[in-house]
C-alpha positions in Angstrom: -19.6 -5.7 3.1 -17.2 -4.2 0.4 -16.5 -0.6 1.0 -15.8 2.1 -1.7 -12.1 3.0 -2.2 -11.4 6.6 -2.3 -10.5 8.7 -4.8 -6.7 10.1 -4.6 -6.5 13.3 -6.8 -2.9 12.9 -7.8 -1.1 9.9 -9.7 1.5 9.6 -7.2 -1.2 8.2 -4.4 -3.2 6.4 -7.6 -0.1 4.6 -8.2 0.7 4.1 -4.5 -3.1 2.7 -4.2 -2.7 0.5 -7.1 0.7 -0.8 -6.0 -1.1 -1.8 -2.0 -4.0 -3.4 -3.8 -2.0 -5.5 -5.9 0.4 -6.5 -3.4 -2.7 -7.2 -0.9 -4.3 -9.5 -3.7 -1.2 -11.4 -4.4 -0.9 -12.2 -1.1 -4.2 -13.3 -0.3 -3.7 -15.4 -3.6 -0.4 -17.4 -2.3 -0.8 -17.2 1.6 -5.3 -18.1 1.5 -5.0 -19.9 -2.1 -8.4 -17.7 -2.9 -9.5 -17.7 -6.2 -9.5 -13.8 -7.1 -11.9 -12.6 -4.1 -10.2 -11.3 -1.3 -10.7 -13.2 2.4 -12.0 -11.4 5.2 -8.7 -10.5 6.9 -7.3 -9.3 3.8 -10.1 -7.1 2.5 -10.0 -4.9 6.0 -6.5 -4.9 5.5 -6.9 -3.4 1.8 -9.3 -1.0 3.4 -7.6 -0.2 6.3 -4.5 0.8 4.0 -6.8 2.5 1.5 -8.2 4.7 4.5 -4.5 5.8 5.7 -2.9 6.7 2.3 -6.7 8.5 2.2 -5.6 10.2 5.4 -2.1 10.8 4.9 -1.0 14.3 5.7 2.0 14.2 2.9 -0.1 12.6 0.2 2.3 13.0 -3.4 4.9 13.8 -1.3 5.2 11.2 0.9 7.7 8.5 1.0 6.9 5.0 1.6 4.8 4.5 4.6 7.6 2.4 6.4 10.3 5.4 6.1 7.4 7.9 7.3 8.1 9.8 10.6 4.5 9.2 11.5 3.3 5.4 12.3 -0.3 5.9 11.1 -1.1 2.3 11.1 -2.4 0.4 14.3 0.8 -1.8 15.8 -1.4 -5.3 14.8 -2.5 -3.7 11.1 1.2 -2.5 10.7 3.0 -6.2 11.4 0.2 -7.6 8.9 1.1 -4.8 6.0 4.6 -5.8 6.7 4.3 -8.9 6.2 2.6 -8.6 3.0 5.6 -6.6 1.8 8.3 -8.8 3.2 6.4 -11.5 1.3 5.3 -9.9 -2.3 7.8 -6.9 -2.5 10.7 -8.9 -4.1 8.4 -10.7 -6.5 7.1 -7.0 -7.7 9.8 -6.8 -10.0 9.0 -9.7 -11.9 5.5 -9.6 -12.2 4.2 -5.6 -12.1 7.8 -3.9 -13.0 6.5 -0.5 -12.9 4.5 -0.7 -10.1 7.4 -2.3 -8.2 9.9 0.4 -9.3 8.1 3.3 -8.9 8.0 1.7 -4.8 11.4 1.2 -4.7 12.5 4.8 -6.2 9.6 6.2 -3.6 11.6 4.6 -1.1 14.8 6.5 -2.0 12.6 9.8 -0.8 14.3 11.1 2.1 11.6 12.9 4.2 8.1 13.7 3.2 7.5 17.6 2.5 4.4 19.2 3.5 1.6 18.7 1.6 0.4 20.6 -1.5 -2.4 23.1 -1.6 
């Protein structure tokens, strides 16, 4: 059953959405050789991220979800989204530059401030 993704008011969490998704589907791609669709385990894992950057109490201030003081994701669901990144981060640069940047300058963010009204 394929879920809707929800809608993130500002660019910052668009962009942050996008960036997940992409590295989700390039994983699925190299680690489950599927042909565009998404497996099970990696579509809950796309929707399980979608629902915490949904959640998140910093939104377009946060900082990447890995220098966050608050460990929203589940201890199993947070060693799977880590090894997505370990796995597709470095090859970001190469094939979605911009997406992989804008990552790697959210990571310079120190701490998340509070959240705009």
């Amino acid at each position: 059953m394929v879920q809707q993704k929800p809608q993130f008011s500002s660019g910052r969490m668009k962009r942050e959405a996008k960036t997940v998704e992409v590295m989700i589907r390039k994983y699925c791609d190299i680690s489950h050789t599927s042909s565009g669709e998404l497996c099970g385990d990696c579509e809950e894992l796309l929707q399980y991220a979608m629902a915490r950057l949904a959640g998140c109490p910093f939104q377009e201030n946060k900082t990447t979800c890995g220098k966050c003081p608050i460990h929203c994701y589940q201890p199993a669901m947070r060693e799977r989204i880590q090894e997505v990144m370990r796995i597709i981060g470095p090859k970001m640069i190469f094939s979605h530059p911009l997406l992989g940047l804008g990552h790697l300058m959210d990571g310079f963010r120190k701490e998340p401030g509070p959240r705009k009204k």
